[in-house]
N, C-alpha and C positions, 0 to 999 in steps of 0.2 A: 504494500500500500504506500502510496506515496506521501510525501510531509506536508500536512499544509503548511501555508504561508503567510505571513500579515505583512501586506502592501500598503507602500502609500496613497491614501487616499480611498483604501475600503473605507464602509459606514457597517457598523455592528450595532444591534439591538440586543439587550436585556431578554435572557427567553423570563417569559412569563412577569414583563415588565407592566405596572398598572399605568405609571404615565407615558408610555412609548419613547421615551427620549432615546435618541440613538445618539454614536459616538462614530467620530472620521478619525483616519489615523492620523496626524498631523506631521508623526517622523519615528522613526527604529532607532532603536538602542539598546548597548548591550550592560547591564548589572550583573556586575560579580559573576561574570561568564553566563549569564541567562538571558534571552533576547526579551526585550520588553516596549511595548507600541507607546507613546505618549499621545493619546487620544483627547480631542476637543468635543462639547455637545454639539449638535447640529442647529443646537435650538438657540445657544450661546455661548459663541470662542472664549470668552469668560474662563467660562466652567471648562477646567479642564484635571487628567489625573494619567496617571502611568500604571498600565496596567503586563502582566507577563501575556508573551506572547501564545505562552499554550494555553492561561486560561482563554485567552481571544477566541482561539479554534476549536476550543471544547464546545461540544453543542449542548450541553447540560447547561452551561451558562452566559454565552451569546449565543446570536446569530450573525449570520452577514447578511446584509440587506443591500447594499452598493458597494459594485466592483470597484477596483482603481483603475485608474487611467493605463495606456500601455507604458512601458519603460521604468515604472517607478519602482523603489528596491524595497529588497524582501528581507524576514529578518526570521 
C-alpha cells in the first residue's frame, strides 16, 4: 500500500466535526524527525495550529476534502 501524503495546499475536515470548519495546509515540517503540516482554518488564517502528519491521513480523525495544486511538496 502506498504512503499517503500531506500537500500543500490540501483542505482537511474534522471527521464527525459539528461546526465543519476545515483546515488548508499552509506549509510541511519536520519535528524531532516526524513530518508535521502547519495548517490555517478556511474560515480564518487567524486560526491556525501544527498538526503531525499521520494524524492528517488517518481517517478516524480527518478527512481530505480539497486536493492541492500540482507541484506543491509532500511531507
Amino acid at each position: 500500500m502506498a504512503k499517503k501524503q500531506v500537500l500543500v495546499g490540501q483542505v482537511f475536515q474534522t471527521v464527525g466535526a459539528t461546526n465543519g470548519r476545515s483546515w488548508r495546509v499552509r506549509e510541511t515540517v519536520t519535528l524531532f524527525g516526524i513530518p508535521h503540516a502547519r495548517v490555517v482554518s478556511t474560515e480564518d488564517e487567524g486560526d491556525a495550529k501544527t498538526l503531525s502528519c499521520f494524524v492528517l491521513v488517518d481517517s478516524n480523525y480527518y478527512r481530505m476534502i480539497g486536493s492541492a495544486p500540482a507541484g506543491n511538496v509532500a511531507a
